[in-house]
N, CA, C and O atoms as CSV, one atom per row, in Angstrom:
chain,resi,resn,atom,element,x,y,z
A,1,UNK,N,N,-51.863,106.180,-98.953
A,1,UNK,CA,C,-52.078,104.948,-99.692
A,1,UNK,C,C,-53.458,104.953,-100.327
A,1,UNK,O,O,-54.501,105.444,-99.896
A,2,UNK,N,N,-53.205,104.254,-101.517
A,2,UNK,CA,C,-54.984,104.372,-101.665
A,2,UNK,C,C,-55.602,102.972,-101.511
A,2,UNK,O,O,-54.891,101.993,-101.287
A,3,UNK,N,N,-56.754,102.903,-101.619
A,3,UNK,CA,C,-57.747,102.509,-101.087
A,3,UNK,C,C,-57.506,100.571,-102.147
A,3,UNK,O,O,-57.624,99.448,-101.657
A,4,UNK,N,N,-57.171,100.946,-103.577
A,4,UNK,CA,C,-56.980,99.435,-103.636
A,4,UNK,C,C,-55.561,98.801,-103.247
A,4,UNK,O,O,-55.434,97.576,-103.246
A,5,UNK,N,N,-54.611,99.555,-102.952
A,5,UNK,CA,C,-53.514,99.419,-102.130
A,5,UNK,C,C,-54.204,98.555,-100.463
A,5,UNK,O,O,-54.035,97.399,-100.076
A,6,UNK,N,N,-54.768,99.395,-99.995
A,6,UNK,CA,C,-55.013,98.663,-99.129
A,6,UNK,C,C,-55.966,97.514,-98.832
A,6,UNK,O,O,-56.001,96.822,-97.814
A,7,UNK,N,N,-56.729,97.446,-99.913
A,7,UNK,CA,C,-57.300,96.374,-99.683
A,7,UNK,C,C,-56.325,95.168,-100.066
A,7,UNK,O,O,-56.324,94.297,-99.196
A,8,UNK,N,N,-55.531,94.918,-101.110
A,8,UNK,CA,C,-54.531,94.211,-101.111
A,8,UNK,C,C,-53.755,93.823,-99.949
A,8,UNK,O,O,-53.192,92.731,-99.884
A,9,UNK,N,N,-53.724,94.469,-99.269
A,9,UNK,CA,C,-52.887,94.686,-97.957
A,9,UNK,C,C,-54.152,93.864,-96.829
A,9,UNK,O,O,-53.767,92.805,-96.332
A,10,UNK,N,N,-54.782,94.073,-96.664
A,10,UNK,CA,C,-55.461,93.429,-96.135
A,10,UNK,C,C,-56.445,91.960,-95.983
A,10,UNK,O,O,-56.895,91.383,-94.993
A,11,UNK,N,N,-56.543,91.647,-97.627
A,11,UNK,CA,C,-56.779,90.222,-97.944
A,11,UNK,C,C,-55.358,89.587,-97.606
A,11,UNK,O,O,-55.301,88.451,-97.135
A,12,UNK,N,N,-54.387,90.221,-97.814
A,12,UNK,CA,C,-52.919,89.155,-97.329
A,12,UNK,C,C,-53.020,88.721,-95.816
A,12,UNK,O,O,-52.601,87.740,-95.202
A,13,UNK,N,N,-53.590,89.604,-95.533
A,13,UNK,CA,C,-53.202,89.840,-93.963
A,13,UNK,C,C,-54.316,88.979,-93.480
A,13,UNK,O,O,-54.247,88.453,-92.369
A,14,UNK,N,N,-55.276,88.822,-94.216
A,14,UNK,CA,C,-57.002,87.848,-93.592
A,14,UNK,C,C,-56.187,86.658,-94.227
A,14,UNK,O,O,-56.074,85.926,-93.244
A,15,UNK,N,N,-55.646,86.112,-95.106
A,15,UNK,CA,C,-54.796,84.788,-95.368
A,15,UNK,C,C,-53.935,84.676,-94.823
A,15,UNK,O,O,-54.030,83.488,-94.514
A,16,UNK,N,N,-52.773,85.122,-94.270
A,16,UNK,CA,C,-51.788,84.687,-93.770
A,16,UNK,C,C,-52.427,84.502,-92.155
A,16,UNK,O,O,-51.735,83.799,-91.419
A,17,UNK,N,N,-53.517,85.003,-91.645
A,17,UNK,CA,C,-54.202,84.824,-90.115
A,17,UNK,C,C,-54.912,83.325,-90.389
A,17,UNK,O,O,-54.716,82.306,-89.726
A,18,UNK,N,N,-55.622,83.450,-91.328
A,18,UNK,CA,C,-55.950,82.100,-91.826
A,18,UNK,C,C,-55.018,80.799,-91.717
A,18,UNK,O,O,-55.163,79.971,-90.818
A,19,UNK,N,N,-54.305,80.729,-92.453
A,19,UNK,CA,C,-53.069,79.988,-92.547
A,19,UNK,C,C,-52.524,79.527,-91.290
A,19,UNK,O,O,-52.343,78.329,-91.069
A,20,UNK,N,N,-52.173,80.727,-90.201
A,20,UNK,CA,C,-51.809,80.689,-88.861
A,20,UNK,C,C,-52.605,79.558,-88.097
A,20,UNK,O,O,-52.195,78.649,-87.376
A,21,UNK,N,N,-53.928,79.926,-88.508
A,21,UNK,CA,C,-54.760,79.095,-87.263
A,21,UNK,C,C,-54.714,78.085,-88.161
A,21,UNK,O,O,-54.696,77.163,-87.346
A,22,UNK,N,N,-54.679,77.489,-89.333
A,22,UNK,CA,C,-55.184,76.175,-89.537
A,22,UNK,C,C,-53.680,75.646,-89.685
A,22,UNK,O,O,-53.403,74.847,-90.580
A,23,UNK,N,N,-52.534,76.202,-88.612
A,23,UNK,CA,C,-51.151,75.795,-89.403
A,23,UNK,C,C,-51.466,74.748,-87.816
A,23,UNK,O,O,-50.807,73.715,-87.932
A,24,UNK,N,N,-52.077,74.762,-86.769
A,24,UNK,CA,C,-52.217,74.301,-85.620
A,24,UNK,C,C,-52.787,72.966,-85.643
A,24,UNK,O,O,-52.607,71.917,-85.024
A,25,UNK,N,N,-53.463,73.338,-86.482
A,25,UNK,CA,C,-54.544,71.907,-86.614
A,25,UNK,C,C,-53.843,70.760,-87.279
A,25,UNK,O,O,-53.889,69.579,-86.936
A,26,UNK,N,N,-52.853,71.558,-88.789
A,26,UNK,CA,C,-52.683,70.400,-89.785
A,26,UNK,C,C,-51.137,71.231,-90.166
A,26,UNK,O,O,-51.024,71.943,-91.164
A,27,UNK,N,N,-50.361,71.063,-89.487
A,27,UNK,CA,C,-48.945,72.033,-89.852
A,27,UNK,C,C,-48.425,71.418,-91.189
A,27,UNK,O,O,-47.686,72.176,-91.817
A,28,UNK,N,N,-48.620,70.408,-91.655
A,28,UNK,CA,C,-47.851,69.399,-93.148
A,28,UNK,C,C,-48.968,69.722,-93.724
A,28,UNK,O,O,-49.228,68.519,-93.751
A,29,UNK,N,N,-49.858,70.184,-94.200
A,29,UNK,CA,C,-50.876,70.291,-95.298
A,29,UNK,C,C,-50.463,71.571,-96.465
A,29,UNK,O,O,-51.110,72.614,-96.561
A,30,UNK,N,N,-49.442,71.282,-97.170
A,30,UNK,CA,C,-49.705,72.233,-98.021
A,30,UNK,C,C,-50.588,73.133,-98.810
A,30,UNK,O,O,-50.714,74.339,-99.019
A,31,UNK,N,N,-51.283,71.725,-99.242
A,31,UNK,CA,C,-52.383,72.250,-100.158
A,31,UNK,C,C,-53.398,72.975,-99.760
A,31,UNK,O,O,-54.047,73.723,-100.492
A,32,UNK,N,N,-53.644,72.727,-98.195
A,32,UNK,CA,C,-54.802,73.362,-97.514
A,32,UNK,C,C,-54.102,75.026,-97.044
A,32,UNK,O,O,-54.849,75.913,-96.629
A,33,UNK,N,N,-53.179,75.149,-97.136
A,33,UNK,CA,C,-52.654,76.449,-97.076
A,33,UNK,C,C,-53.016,77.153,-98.541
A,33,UNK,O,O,-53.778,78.100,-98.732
A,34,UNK,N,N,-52.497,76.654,-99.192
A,34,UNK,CA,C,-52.312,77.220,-101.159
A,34,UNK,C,C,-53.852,77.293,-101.293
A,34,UNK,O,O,-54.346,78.278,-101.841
A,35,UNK,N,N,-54.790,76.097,-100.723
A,35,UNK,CA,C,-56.221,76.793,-101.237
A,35,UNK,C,C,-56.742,78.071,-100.642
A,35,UNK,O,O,-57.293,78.987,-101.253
A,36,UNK,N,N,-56.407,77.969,-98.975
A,36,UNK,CA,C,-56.959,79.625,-98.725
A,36,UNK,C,C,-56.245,80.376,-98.939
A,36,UNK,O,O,-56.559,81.374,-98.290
A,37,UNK,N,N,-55.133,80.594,-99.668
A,37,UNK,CA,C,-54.571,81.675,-100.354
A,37,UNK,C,C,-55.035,82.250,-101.687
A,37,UNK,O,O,-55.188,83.380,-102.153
A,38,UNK,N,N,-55.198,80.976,-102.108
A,38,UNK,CA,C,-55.899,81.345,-103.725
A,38,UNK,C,C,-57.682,81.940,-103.271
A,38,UNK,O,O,-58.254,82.888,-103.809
A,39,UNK,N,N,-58.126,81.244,-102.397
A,39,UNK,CA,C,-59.233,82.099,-102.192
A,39,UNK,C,C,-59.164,83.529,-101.737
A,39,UNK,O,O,-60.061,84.330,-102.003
A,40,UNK,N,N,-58.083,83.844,-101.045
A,40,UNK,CA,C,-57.797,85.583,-100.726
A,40,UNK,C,C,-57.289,86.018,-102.033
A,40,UNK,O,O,-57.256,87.239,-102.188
A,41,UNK,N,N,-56.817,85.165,-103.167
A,41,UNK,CA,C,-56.927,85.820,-104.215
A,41,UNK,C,C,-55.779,86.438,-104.575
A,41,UNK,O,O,-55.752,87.505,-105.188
A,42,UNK,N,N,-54.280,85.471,-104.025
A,42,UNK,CA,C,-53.112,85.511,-104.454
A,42,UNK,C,C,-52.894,84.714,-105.258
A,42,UNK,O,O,-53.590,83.707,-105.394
A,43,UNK,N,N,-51.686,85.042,-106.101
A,43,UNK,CA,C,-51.642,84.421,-107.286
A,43,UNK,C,C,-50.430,82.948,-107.044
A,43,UNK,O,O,-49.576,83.073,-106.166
A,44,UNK,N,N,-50.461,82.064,-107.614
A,44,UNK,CA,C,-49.169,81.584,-107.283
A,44,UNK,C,C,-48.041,81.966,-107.336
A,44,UNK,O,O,-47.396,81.474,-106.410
A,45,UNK,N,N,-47.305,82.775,-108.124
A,45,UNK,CA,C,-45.869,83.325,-107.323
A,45,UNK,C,C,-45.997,84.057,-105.931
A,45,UNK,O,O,-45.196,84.058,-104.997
A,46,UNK,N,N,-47.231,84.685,-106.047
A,46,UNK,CA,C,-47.415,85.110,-104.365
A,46,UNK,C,C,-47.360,84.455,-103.173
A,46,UNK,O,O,-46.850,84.817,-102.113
A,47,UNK,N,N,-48.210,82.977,-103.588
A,47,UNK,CA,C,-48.768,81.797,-102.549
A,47,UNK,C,C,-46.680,81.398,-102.409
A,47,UNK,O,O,-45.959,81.338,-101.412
A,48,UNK,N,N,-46.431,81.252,-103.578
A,48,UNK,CA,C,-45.257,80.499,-103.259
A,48,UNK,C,C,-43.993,81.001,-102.968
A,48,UNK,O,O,-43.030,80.240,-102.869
A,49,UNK,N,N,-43.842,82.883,-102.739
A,49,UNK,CA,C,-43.170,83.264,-101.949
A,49,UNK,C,C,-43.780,83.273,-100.287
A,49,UNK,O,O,-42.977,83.326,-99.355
A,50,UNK,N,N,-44.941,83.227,-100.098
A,50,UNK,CA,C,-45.046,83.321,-99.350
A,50,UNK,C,C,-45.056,81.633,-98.048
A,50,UNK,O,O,-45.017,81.472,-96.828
A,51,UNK,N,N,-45.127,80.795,-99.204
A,51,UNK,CA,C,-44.833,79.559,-98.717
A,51,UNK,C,C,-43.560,78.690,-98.724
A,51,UNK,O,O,-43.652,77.467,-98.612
A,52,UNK,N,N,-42.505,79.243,-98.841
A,52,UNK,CA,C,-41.015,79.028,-99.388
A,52,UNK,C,C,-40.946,77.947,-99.875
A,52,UNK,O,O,-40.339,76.925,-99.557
A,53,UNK,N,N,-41.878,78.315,-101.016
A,53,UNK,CA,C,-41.885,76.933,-102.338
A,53,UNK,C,C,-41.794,77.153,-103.617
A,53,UNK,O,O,-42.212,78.283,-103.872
A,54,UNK,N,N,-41.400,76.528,-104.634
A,54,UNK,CA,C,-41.377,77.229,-105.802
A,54,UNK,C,C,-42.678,77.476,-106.954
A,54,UNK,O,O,-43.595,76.766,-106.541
A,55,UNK,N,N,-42.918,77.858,-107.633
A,55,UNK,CA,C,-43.988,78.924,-107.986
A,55,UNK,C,C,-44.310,77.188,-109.117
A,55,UNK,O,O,-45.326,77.202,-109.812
A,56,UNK,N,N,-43.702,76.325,-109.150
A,56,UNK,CA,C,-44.140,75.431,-110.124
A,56,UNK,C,C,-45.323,74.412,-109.040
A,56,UNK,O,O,-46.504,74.176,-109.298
A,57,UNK,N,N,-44.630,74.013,-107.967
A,57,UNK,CA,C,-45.057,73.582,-107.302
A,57,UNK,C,C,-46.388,73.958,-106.838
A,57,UNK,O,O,-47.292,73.125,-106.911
A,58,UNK,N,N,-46.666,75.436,-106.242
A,58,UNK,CA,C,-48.468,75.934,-106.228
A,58,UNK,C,C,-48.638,75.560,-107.560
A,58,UNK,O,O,-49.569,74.755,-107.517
A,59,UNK,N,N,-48.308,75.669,-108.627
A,59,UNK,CA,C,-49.155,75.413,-109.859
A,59,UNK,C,C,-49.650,74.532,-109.787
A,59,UNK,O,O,-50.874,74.642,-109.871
A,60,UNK,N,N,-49.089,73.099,-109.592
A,60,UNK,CA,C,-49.280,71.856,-109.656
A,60,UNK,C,C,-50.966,71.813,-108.605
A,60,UNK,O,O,-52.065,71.279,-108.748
A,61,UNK,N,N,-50.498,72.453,-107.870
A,61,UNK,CA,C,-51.779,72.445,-106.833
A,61,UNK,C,C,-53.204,73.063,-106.793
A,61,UNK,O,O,-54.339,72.858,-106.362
A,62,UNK,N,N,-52.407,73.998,-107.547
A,62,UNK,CA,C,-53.544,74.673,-108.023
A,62,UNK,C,C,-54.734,73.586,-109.480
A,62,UNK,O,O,-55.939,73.470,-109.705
A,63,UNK,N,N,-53.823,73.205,-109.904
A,63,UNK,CA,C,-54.604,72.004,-110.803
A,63,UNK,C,C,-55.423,71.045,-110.112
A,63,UNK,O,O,-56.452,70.522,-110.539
A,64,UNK,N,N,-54.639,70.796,-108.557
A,64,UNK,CA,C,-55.256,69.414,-108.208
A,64,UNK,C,C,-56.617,70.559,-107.456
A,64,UNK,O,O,-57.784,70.248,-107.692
A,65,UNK,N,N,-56.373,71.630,-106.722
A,65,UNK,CA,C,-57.651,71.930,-106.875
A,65,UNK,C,C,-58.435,72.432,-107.444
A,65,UNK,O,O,-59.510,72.562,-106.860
A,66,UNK,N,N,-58.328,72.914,-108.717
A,66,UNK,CA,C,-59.430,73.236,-109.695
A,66,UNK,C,C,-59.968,71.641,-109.841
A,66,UNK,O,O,-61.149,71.391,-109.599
A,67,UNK,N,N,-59.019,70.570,-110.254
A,67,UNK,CA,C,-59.835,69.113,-110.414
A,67,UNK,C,C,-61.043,68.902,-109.192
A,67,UNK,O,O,-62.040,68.229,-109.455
A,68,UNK,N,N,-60.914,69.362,-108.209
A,68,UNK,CA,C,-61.684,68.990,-107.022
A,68,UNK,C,C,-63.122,69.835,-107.006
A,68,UNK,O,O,-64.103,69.540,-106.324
A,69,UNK,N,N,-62.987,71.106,-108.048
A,69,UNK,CA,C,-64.356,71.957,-108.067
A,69,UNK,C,C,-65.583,70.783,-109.024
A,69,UNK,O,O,-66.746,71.135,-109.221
């Protein structure tokens, strides 16, 4: 494998651990999932296969947090 292969592979893997622990704290928070995903630097069809949601829906979210920067 090469090397940007795996780093891909491994920002998923530091977000979806992410996700895990803050799924404990706040399990209904979507948005707080979709933001540390977009900070590991998935895209929304990514965030939203990986959140079994549809890819319009992270969009939407993704707006409400760019409004929040």
């Amino acid at each position: 494998m090469g090397k940007e292969y795996e780093d891909k592979i491994l920002k998923r893997l530091d977000a979806l651990i992410a996700i895990m622990l803050n799924s404990k704290v706040d399990e209904s928070n979507v948005l707080t999932k979709v933001r540390i995903l977009k900070k590991a630097g998935l895209d929304y069809k990514e965030i939203a296969n990986i959140l079994n949601t549809s890819p319009n829906s992270v969009s939407v979210m993704f707006a409400k947090i760019n409004k929040e920067k």
